[in-house]
C-alpha positions as CSV (number, residue, x, y, z in Angstrom):
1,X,0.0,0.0,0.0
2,X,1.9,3.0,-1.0
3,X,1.3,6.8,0.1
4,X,-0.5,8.0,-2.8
5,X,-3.1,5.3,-2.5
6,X,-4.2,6.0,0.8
7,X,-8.1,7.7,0.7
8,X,-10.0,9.0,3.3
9,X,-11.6,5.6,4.2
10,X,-8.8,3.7,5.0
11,X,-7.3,6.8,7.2
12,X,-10.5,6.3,9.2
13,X,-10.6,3.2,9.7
14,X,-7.1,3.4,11.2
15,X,-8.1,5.5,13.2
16,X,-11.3,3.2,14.9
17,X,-8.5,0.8,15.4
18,X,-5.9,3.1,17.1
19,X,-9.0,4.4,19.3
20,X,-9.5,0.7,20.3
21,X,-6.2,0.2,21.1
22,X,-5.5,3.1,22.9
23,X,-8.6,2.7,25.0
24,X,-7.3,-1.1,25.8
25,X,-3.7,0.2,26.7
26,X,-5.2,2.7,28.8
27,X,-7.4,0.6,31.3
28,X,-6.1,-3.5,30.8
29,X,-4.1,-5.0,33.8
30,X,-1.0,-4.2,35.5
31,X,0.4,-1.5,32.8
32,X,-2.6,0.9,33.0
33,X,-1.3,2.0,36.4
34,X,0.4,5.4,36.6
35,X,4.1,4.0,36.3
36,X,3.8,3.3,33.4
37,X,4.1,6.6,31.0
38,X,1.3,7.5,28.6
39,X,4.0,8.1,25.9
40,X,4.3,4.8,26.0
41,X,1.1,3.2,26.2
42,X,0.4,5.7,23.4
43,X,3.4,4.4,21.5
44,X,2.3,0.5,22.3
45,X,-1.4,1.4,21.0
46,X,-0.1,3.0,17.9
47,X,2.3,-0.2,17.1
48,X,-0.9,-2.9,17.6
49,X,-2.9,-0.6,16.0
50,X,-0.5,-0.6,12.8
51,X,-0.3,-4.6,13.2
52,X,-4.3,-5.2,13.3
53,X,-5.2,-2.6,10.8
54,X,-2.9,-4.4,8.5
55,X,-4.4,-7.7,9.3
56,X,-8.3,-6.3,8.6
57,X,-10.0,-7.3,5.7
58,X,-10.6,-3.9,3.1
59,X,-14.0,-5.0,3.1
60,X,-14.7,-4.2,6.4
61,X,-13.7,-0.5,6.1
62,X,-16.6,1.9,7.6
63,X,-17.8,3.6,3.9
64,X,-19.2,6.9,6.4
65,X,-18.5,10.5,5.1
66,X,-21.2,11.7,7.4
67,X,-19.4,13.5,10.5
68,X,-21.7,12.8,13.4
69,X,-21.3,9.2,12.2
70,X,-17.8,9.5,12.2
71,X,-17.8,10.6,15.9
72,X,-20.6,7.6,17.1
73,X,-17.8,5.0,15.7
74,X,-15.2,6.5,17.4
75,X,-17.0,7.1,20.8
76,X,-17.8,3.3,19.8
77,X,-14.2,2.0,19.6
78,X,-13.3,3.2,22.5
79,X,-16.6,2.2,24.3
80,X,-15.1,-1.3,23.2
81,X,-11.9,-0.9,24.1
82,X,-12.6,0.4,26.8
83,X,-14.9,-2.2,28.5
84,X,-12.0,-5.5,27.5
85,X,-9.8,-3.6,29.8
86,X,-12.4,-3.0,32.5
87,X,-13.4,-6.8,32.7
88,X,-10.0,-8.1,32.8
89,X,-9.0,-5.7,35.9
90,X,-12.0,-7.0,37.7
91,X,-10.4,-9.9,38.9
92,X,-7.6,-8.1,40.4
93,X,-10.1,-6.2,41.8
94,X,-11.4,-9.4,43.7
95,X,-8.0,-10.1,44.6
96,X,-7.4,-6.7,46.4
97,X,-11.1,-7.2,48.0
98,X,-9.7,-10.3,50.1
99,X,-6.0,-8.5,50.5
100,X,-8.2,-5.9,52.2
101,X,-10.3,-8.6,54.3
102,X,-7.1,-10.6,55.4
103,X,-5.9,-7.3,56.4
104,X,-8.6,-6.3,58.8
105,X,-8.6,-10.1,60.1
106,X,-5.0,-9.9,60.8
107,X,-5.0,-6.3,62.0
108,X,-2.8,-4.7,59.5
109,X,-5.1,-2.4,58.1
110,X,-4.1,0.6,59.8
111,X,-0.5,0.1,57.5
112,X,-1.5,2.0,54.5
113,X,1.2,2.4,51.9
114,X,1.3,3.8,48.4
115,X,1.1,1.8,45.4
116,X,2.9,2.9,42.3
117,X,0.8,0.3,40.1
118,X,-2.6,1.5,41.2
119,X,-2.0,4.9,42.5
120,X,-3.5,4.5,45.6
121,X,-3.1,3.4,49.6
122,X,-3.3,-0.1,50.4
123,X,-2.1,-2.6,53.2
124,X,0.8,-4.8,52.9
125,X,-0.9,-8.1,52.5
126,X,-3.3,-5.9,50.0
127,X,-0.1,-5.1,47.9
128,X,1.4,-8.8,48.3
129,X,-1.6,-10.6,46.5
130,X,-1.8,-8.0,43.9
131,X,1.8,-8.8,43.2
132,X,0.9,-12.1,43.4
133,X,-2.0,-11.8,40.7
134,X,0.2,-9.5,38.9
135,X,2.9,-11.7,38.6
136,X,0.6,-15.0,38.0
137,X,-1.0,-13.2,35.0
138,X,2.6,-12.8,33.3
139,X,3.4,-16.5,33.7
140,X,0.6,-17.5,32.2
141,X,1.1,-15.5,29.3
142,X,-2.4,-13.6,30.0
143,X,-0.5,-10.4,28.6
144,X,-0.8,-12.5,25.1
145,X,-3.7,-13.7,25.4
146,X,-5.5,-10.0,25.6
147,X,-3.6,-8.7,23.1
148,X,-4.6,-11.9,20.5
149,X,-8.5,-11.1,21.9
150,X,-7.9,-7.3,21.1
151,X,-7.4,-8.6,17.7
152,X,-10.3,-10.9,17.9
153,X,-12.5,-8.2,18.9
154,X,-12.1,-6.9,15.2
155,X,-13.9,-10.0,14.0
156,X,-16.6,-10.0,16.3
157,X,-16.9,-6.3,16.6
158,X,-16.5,-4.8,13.2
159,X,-15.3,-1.3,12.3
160,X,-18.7,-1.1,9.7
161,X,-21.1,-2.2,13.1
162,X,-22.3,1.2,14.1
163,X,-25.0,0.5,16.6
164,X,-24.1,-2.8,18.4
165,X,-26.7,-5.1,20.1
166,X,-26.7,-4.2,23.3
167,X,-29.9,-6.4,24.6
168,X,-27.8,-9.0,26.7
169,X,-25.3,-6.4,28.3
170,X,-27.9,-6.5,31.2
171,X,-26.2,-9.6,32.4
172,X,-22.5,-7.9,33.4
173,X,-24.1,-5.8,36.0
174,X,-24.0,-9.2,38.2
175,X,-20.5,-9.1,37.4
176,X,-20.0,-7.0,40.9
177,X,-21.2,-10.3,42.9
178,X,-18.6,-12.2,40.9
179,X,-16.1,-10.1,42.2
180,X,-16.6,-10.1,46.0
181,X,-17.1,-14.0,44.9
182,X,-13.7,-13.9,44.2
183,X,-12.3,-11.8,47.1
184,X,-14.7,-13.8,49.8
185,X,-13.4,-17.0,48.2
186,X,-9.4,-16.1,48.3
187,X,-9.6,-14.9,51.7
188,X,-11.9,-17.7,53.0
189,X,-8.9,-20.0,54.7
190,X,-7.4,-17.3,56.5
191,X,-10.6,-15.8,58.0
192,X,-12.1,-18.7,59.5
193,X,-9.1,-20.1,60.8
194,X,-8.8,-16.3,62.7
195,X,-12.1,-16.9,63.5
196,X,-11.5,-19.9,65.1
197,X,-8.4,-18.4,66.4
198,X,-10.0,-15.4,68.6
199,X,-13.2,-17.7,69.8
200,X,-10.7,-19.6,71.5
201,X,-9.3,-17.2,72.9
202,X,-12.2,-16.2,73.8
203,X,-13.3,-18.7,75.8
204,X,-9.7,-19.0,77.0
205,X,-10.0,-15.2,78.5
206,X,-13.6,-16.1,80.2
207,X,-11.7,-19.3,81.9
208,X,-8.8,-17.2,82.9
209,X,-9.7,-13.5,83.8
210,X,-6.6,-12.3,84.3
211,X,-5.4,-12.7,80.8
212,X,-5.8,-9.6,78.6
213,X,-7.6,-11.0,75.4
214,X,-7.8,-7.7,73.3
215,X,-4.0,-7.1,73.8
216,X,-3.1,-11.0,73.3
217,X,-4.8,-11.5,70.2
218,X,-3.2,-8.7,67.9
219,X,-0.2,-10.3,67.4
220,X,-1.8,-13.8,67.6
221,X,-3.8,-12.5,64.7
222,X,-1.2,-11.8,62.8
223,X,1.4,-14.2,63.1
224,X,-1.8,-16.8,62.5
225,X,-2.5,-15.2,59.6
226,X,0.6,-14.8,58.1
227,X,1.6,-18.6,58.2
228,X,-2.0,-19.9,57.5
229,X,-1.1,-17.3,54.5
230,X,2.2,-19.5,53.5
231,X,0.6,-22.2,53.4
232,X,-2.6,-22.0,51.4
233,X,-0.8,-20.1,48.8
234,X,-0.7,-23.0,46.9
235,X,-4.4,-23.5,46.5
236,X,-4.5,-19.6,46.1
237,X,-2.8,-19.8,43.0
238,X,-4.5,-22.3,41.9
239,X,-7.8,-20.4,42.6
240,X,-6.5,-17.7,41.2
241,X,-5.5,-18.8,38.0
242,X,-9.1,-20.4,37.3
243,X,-10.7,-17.2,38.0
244,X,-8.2,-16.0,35.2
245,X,-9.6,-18.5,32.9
246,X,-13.6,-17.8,33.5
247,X,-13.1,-14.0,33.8
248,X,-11.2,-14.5,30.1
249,X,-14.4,-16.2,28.9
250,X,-16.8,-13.6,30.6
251,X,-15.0,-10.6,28.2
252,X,-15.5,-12.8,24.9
253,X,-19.0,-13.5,25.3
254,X,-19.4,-10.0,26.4
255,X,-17.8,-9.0,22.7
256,X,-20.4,-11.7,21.4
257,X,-23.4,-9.7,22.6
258,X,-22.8,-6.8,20.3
């Protein structure tokens, strides 16, 4: 495709895709945060933009001279774009729900510190398990797999579709009870075993007066929780990476809907 054979069709379609892409980069996992620079998300949308436009059938080029039309598909794109990046960070959101419920279990709440990768306060153990998930999504190449369902999203989401079926998007608002599904779920082993942990001491401060329970059980708390933490992080993983796997299935029927 040379220079001089460009028209305006194919300069706006290359644009919907860029929009797309750009409104992915900005909101998918781990990299939307605010250390990465928006030179370089920009930079990384315009690249996968270049690859996917050049993989799009010619066919399925927008023919729309009409301006307001222009500006629906655009508003579209991004729409699009940005709702596959919005699914996939819910399930880190899940994960920081139960980082946030281990923390109050254990007591380590009250530790706020700053995270670069979400711009915002959080506890320790809140910060480990995003690592965790952070980490976890790498390994299993879920980075790869978004970027292959970006592309996907072309086929099942044409440029030419300018008012998408939106009758079944209804079903995604449950997608909140999902989430605290997830985060009630991850930090399950570790709350009941505290649980268990403070009604016996409980019953071990009624039976002997003279111990202070309040006092006694912070650190109980948290040495409990940090070991019962060691050791189910197996099965965490495991959870996790399941959740992964559904929450990937959840954003291509989503894209099926339109």
């Amino acid at each position: 495709m040379g220079l001089l054979t460009i028209n305006q069709f194919q300069i706006l379609a290359f644009t919907l895709v860029f929009l797309r892409c750009l409104a992915f980069f900005v909101s998918w996992p781990i990299f939307s945060g605010t250390n990465l620079p928006v030179q370089v998300k920009v930079l990384l949308s315009l690249l996968v933009g270049m690859i996917c436009f050049s993989l799009i059938p010619p066919e399925s080029y927008p023919k729309i001279e009409a301006y307001p039309t222009m500006i629906g598909l655009g508003i579209k794109e991004m729409a699009i774009g940005f709702a596959i990046g919005f699914l996939a960070n819910l399930i880190f959101h899940g994960v920081m729900i139960a980082g946030e419920l281990i923390s109050m279990a254990m007591g380590l709440s009250a530790s706020q510190m700053f995270n670069p990768s979400t711009g915002v306060q959080q506890s320790s153990i809140n910060q480990l398990y995003y690592f965790f998930a952070a980490f976890l999504f790498l390994a299993i190449r879920g980075h790869h797999y978004f970027i292959k369902g970006l592309y996907q999203s072309f086929e099942l989401v044409p440029l030419s579709v300018i008012f998408p079926r939106i009758s079944e998007i209804g079903q995604f608002a449950m997608l909140g009870a999902k989430v605290i599904e997830v985060g009630l779920m991850l930090a399950a082993p570790v709350l009941v075993s505290i649980l268990l942990i403070n009604f016996s001491l409980g019953i071990l401060g009624r039976a002997v007066p003279q111990i202070n329970v309040l006092i006694t059980s912070l650190p109980i708390n948290a040495l409990a929780g940090l070991i019962i933490c060691i050791i189910v992080l197996p099965f965490f993983l495991e959870s996790l990476k399941a959740e992964m796997i559904d929450f990937t299935d959840i954003i291509f029927s989503f894209l099926r809907t339109f």
